[in-house]
PyMOL Python script that loads the backbone (N, CA, C, O; Angstrom):
from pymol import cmd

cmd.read_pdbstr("""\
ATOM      1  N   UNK A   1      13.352 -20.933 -36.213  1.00  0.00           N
ATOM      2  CA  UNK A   1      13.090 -21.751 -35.041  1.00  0.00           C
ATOM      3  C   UNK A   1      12.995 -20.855 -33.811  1.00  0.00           C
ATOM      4  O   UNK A   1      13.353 -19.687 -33.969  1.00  0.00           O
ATOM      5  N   UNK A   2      12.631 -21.174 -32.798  1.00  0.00           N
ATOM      6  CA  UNK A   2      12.217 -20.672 -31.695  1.00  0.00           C
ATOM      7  C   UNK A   2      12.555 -21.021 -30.357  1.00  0.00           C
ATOM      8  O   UNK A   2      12.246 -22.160 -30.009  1.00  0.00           O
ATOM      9  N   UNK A   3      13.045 -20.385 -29.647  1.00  0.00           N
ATOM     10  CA  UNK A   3      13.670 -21.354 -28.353  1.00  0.00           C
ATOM     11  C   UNK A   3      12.618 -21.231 -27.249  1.00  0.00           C
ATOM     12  O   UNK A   3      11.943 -20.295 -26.821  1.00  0.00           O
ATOM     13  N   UNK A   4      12.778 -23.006 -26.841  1.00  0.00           N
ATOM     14  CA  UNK A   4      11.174 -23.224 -26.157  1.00  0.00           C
ATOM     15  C   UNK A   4      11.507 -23.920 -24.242  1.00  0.00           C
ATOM     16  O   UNK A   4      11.496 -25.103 -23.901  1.00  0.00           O
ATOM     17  N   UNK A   5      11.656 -23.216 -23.732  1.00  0.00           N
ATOM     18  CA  UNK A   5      12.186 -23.977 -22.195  1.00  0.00           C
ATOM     19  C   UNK A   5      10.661 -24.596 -21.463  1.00  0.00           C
ATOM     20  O   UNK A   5       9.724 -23.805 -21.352  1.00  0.00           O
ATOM     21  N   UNK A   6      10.547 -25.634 -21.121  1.00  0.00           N
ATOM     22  CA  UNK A   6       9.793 -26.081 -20.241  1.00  0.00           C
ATOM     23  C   UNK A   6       9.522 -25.224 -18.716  1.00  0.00           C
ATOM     24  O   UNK A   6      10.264 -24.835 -17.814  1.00  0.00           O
ATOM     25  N   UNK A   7       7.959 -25.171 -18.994  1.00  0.00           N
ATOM     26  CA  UNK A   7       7.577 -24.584 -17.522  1.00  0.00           C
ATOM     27  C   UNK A   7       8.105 -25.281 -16.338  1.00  0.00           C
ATOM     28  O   UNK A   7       8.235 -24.769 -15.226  1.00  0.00           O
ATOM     29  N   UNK A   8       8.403 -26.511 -16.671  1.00  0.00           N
ATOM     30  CA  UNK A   8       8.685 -27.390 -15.302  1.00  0.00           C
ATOM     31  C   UNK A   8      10.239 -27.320 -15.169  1.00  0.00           C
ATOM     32  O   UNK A   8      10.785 -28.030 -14.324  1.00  0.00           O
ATOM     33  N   UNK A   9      10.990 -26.474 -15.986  1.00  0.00           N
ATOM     34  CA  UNK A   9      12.198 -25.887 -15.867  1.00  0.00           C
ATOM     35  C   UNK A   9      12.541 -24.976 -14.330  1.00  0.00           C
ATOM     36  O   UNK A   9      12.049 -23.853 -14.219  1.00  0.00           O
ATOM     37  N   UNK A  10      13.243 -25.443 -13.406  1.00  0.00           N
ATOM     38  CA  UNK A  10      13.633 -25.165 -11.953  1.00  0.00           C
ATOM     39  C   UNK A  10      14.099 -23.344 -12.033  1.00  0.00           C
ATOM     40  O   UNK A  10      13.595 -22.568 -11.221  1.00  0.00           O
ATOM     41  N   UNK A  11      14.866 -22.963 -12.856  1.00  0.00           N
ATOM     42  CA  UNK A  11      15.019 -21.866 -13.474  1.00  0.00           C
ATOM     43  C   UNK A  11      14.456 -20.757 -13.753  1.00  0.00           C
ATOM     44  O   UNK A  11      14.660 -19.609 -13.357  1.00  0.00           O
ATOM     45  N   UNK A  12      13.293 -21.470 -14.901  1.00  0.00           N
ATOM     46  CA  UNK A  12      12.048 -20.496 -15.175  1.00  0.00           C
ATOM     47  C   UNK A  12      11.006 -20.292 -13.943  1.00  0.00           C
ATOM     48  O   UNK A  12      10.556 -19.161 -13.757  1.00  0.00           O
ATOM     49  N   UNK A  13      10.607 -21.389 -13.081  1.00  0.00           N
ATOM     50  CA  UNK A  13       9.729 -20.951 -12.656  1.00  0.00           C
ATOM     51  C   UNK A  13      10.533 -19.988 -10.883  1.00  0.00           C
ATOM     52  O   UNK A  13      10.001 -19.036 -10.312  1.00  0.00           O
ATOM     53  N   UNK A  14      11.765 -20.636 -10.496  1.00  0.00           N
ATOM     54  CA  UNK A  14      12.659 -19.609  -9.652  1.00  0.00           C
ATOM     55  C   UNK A  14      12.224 -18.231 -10.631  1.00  0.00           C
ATOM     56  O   UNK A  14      11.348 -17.666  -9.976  1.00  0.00           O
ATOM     57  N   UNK A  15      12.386 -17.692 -11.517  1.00  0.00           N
ATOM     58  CA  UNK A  15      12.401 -16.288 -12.214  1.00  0.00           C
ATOM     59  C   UNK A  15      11.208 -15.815 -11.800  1.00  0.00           C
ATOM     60  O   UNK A  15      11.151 -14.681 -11.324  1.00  0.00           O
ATOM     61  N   UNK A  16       9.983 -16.669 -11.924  1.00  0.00           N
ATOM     62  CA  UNK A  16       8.908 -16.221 -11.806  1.00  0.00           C
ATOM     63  C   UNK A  16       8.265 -16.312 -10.409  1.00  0.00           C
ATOM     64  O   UNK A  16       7.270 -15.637 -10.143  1.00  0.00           O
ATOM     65  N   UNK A  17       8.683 -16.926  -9.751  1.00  0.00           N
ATOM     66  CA  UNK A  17       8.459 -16.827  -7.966  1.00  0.00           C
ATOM     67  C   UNK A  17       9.285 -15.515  -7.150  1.00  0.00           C
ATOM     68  O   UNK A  17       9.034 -15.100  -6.018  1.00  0.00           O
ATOM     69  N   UNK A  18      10.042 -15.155  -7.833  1.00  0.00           N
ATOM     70  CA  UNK A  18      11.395 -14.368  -7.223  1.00  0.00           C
ATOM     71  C   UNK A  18      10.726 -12.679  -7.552  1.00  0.00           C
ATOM     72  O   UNK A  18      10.561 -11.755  -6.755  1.00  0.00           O
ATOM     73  N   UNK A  19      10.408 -12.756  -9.228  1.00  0.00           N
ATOM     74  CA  UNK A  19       9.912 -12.075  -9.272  1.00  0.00           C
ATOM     75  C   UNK A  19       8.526 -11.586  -8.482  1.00  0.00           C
ATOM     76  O   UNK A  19       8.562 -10.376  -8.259  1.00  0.00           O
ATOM     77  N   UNK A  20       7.673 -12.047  -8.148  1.00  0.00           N
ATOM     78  CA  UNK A  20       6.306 -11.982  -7.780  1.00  0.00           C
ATOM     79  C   UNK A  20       6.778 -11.776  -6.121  1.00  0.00           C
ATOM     80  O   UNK A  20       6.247 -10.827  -5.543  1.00  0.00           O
ATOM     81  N   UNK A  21       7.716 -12.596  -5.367  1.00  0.00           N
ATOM     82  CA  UNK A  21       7.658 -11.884  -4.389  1.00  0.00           C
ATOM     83  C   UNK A  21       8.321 -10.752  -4.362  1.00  0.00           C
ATOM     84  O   UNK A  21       7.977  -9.953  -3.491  1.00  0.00           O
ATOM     85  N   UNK A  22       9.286 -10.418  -5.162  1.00  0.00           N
ATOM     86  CA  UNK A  22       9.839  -8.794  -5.297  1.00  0.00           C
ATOM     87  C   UNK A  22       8.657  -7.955  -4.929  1.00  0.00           C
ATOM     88  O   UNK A  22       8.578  -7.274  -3.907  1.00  0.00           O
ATOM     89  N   UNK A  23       7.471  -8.103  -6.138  1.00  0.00           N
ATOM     90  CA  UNK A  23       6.562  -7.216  -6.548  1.00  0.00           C
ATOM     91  C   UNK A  23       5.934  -7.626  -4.429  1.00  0.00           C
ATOM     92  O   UNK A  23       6.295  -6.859  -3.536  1.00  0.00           O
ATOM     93  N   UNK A  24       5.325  -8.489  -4.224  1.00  0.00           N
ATOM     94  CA  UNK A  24       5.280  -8.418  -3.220  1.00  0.00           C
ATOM     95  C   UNK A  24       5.413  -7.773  -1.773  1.00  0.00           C
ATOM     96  O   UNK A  24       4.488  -7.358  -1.075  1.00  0.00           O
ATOM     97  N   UNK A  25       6.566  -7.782  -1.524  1.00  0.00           N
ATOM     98  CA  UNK A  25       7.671  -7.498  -0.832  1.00  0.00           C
ATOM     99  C   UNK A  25       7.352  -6.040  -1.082  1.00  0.00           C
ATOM    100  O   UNK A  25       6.676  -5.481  -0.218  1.00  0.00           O
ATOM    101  N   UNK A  26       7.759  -5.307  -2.188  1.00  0.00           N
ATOM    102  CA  UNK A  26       7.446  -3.831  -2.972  1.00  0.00           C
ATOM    103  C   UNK A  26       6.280  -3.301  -1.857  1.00  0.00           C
ATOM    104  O   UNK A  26       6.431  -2.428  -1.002  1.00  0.00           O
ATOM    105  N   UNK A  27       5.199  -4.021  -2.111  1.00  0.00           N
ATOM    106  CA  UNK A  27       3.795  -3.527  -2.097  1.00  0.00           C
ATOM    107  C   UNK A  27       3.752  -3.538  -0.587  1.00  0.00           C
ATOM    108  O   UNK A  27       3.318  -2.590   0.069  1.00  0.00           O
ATOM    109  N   UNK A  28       4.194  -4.584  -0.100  1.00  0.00           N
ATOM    110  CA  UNK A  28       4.446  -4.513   1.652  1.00  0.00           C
ATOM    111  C   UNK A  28       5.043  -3.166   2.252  1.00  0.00           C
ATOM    112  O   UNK A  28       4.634  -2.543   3.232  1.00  0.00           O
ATOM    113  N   UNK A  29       5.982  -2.910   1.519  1.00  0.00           N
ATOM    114  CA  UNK A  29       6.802  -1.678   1.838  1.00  0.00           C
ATOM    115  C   UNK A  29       6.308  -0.575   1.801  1.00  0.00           C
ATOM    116  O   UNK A  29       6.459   0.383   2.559  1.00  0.00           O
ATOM    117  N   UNK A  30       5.472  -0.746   0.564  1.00  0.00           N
ATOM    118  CA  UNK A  30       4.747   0.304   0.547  1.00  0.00           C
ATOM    119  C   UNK A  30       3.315   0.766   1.426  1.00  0.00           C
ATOM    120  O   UNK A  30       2.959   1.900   1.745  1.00  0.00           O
ATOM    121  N   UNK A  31       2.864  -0.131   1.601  1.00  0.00           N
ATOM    122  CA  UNK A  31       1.954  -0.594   2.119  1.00  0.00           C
ATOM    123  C   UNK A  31       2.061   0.028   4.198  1.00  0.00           C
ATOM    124  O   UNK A  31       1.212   0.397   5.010  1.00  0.00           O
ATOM    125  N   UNK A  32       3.715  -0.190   4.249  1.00  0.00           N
ATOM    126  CA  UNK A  32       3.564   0.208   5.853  1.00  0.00           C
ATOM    127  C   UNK A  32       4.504   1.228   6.101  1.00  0.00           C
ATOM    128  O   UNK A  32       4.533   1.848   7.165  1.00  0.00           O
ATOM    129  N   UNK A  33       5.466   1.476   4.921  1.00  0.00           N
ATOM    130  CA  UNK A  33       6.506   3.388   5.293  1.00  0.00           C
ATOM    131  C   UNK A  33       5.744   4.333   5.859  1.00  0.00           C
ATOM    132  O   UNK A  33       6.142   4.713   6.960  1.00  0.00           O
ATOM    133  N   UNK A  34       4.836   4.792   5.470  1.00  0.00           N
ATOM    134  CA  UNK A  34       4.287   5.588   6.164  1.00  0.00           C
ATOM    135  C   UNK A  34       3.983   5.599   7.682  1.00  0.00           C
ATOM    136  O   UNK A  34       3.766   6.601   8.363  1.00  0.00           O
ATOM    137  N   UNK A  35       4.008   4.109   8.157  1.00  0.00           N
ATOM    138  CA  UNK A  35       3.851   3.981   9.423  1.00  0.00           C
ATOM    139  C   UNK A  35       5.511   4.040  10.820  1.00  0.00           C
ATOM    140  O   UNK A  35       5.771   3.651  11.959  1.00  0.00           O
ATOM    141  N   UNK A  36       5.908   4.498  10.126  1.00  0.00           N
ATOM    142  CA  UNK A  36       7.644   4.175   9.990  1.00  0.00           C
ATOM    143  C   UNK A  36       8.229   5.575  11.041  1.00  0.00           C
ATOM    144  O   UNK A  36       8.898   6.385  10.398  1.00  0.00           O
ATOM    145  N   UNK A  37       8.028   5.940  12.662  1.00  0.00           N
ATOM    146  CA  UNK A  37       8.491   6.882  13.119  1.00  0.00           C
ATOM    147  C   UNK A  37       9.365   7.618  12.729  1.00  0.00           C
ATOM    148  O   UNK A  37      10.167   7.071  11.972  1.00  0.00           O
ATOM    149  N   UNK A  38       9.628   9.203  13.058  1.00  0.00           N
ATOM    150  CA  UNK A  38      11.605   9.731  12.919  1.00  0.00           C
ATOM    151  C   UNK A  38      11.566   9.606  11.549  1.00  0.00           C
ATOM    152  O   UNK A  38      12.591  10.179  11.180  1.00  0.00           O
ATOM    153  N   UNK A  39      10.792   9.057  10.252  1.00  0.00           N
ATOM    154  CA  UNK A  39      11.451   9.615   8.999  1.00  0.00           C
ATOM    155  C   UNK A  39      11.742  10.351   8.496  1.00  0.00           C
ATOM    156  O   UNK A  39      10.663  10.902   8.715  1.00  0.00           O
ATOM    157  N   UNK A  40      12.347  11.191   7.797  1.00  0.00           N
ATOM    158  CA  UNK A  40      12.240  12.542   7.223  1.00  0.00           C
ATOM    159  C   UNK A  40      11.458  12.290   5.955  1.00  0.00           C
ATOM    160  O   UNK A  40      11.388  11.173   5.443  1.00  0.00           O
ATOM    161  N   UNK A  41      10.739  13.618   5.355  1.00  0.00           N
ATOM    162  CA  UNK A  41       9.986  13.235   4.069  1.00  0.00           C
ATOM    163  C   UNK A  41      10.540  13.167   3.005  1.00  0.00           C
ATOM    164  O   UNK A  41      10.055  12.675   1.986  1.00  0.00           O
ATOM    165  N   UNK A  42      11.989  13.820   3.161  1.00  0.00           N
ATOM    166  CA  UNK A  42      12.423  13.622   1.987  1.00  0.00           C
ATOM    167  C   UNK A  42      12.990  12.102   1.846  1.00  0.00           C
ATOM    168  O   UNK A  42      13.242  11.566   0.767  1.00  0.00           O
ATOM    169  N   UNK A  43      13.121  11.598   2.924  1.00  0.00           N
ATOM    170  CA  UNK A  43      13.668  10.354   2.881  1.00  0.00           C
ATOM    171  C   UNK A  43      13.008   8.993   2.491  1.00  0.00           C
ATOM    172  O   UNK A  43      13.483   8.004   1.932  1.00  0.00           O
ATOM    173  N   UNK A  44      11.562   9.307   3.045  1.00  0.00           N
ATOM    174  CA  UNK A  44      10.053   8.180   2.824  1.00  0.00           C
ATOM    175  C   UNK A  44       9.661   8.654   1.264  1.00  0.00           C
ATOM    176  O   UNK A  44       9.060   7.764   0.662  1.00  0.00           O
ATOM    177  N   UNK A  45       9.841   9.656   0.632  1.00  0.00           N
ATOM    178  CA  UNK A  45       9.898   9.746  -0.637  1.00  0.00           C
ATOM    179  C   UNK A  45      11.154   9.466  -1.162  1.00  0.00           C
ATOM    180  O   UNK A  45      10.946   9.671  -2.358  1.00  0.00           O
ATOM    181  N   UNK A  46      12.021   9.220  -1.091  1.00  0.00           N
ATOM    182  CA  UNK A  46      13.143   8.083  -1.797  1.00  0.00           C
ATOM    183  C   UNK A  46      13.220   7.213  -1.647  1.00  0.00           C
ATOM    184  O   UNK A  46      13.770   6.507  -2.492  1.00  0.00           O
ATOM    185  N   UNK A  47      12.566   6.519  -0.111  1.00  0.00           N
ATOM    186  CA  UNK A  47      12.317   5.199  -0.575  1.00  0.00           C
ATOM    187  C   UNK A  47      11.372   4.681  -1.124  1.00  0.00           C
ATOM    188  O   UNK A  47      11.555   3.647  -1.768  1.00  0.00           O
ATOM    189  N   UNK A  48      10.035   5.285  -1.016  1.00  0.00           N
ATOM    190  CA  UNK A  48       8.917   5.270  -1.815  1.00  0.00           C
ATOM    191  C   UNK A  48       9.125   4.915  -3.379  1.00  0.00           C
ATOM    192  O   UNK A  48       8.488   4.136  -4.088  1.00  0.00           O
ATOM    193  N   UNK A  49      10.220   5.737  -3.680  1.00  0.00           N
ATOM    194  CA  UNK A  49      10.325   6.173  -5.372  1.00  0.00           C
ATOM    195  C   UNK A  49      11.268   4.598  -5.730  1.00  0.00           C
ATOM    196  O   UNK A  49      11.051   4.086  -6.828  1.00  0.00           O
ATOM    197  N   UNK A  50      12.020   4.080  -5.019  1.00  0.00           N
ATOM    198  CA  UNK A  50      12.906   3.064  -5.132  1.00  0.00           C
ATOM    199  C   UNK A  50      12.130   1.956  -4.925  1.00  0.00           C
ATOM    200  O   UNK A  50      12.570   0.936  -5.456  1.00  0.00           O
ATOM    201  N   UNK A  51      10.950   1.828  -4.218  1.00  0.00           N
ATOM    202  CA  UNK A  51      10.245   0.694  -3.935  1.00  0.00           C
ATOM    203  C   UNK A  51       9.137   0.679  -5.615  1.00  0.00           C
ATOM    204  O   UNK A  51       8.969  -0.334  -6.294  1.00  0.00           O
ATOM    205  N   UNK A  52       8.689   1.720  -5.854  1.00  0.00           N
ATOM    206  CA  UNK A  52       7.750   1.516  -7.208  1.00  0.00           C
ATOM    207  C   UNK A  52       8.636   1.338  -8.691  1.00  0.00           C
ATOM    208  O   UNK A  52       8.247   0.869  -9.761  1.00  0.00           O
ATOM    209  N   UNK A  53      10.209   2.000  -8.246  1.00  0.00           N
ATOM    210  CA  UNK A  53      10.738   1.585  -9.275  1.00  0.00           C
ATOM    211  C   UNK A  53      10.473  -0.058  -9.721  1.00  0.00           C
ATOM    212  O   UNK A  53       9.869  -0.648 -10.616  1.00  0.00           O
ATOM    213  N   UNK A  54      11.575  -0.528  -8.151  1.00  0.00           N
ATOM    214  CA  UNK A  54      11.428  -2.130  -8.349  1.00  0.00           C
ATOM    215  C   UNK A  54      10.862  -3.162  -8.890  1.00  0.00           C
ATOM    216  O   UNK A  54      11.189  -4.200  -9.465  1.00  0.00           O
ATOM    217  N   UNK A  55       9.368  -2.277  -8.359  1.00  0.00           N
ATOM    218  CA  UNK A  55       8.058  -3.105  -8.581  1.00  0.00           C
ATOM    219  C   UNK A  55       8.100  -2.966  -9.810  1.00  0.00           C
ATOM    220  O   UNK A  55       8.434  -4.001 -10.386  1.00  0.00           O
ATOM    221  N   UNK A  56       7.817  -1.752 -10.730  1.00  0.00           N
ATOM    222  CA  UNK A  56       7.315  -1.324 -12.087  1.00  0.00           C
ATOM    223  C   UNK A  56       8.621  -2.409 -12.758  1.00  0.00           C
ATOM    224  O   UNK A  56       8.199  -3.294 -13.501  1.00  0.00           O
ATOM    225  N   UNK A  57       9.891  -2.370 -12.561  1.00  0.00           N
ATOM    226  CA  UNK A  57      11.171  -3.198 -12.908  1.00  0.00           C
ATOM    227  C   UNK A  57      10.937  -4.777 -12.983  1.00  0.00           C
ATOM    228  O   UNK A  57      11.157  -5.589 -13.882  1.00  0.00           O
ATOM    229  N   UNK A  58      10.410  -4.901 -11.704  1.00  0.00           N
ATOM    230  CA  UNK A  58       9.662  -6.503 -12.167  1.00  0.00           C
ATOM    231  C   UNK A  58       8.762  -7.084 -12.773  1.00  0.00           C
ATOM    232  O   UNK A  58       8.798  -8.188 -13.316  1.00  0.00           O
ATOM    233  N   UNK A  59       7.629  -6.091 -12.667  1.00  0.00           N
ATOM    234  CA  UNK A  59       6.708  -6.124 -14.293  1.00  0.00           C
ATOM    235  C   UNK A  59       7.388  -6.336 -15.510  1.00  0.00           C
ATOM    236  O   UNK A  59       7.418  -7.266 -16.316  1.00  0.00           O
ATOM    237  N   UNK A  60       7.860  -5.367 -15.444  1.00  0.00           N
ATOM    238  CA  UNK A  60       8.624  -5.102 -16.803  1.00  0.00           C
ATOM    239  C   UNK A  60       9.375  -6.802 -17.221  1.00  0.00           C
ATOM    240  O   UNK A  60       9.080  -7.298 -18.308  1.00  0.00           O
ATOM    241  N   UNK A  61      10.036  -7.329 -16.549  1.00  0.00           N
ATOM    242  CA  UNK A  61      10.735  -8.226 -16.537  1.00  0.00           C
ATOM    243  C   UNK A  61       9.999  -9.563 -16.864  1.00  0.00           C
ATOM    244  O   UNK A  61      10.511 -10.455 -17.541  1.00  0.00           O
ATOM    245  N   UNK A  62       8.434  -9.633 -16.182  1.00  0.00           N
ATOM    246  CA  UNK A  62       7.746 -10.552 -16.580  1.00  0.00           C
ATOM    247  C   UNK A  62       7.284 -10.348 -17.554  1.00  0.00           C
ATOM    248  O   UNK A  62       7.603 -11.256 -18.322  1.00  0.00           O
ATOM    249  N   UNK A  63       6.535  -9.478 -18.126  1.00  0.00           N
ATOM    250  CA  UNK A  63       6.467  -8.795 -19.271  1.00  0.00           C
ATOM    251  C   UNK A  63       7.196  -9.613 -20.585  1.00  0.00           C
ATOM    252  O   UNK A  63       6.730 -10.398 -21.411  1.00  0.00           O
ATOM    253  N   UNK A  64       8.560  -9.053 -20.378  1.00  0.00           N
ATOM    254  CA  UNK A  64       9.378  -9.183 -21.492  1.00  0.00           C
ATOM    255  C   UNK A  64       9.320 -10.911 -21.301  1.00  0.00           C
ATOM    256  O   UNK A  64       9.140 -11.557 -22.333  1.00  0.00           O
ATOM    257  N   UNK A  65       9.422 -11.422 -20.408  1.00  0.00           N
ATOM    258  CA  UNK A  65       9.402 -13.236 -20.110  1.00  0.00           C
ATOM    259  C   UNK A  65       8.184 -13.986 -20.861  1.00  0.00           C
ATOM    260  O   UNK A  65       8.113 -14.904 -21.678  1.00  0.00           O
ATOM    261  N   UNK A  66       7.069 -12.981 -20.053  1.00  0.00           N
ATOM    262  CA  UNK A  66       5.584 -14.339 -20.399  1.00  0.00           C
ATOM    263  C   UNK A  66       4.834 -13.341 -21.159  1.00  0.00           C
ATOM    264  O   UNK A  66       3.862 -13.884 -21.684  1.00  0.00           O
ATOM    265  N   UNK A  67       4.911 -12.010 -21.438  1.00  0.00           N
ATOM    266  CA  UNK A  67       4.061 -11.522 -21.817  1.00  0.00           C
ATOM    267  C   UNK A  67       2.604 -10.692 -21.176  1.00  0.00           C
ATOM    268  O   UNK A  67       2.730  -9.579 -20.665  1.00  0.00           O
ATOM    269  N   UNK A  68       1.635 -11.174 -21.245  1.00  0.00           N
ATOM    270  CA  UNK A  68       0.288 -10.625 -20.637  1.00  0.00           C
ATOM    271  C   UNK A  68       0.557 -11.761 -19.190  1.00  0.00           C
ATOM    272  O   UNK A  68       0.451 -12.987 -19.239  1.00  0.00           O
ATOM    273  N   UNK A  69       0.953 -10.868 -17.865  1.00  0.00           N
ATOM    274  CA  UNK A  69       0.512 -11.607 -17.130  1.00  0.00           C
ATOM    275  C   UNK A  69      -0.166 -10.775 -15.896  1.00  0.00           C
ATOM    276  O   UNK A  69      -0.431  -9.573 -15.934  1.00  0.00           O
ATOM    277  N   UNK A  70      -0.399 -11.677 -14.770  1.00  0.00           N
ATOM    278  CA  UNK A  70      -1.364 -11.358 -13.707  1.00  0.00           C
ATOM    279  C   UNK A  70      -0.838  -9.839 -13.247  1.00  0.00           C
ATOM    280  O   UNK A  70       0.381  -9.698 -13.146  1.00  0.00           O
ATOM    281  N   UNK A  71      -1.586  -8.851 -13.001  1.00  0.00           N
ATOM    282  CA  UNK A  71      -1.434  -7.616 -12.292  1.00  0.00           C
ATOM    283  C   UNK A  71      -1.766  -7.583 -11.040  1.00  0.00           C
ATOM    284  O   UNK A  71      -2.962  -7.753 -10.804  1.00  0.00           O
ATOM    285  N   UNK A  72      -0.853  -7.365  -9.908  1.00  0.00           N
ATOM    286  CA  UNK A  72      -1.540  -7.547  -8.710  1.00  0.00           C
ATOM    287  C   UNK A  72      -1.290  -5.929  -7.854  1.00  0.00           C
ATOM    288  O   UNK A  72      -0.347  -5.758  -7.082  1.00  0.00           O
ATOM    289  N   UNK A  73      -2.020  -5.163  -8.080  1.00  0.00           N
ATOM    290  CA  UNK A  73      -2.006  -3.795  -8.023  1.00  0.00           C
ATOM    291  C   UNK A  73      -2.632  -3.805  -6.280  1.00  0.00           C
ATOM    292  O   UNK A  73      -3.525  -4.562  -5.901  1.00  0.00           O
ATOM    293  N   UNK A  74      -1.916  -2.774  -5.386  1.00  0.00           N
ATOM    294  CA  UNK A  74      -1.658  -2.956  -3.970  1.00  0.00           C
ATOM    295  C   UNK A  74      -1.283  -1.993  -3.554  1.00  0.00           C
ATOM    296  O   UNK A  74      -0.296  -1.636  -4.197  1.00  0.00           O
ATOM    297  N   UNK A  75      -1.607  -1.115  -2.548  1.00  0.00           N
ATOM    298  CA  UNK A  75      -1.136   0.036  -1.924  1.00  0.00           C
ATOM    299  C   UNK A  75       0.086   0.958  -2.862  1.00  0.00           C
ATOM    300  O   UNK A  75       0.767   0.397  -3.721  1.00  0.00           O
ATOM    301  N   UNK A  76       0.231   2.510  -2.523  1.00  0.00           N
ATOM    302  CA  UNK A  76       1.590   2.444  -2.936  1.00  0.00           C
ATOM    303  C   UNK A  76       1.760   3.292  -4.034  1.00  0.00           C
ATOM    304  O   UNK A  76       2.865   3.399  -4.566  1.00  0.00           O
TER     305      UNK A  76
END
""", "prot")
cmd.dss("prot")
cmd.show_as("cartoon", "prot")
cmd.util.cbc("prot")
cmd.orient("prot")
């Protein structure tokens, strides 16, 4: 047998909104550090590296959830 949760489950689809704005959010970040006065480089490259983790982390996560889903590839 197989365990089957409804899409219209409050739960599942929170997982999948939460996730997507993570990835979001990610791509924003990435999208404007560079514009970011006074950084040091070593510093805009650690957060850089922590922001694509995330992102790549929330793939991963939908991934393992739904399988083949939407790629929304964005600065970064």
């Amino acid at each position: 047998s197989s365990l089957s949760i409804p899409s219209s489950d409050a739960a599942v689809t929170n997982l999948w909104l939460n996730l997507y704005n993570g990835i979001e959010r990610a791509n924003m970040f990435l999208e404007q550090i560079d514009n970011v006065p006074g950084m040091s480089d070593k510093s805009r490259l650690q957060y850089k590296s922590e922001a694509r983790f995330l992102r790549a982390f929330y793939y991963f996560t939908l991934v393992q959830c739904w399988g083949d889903v939407p790629f929304r590839p964005r600065g970064g």
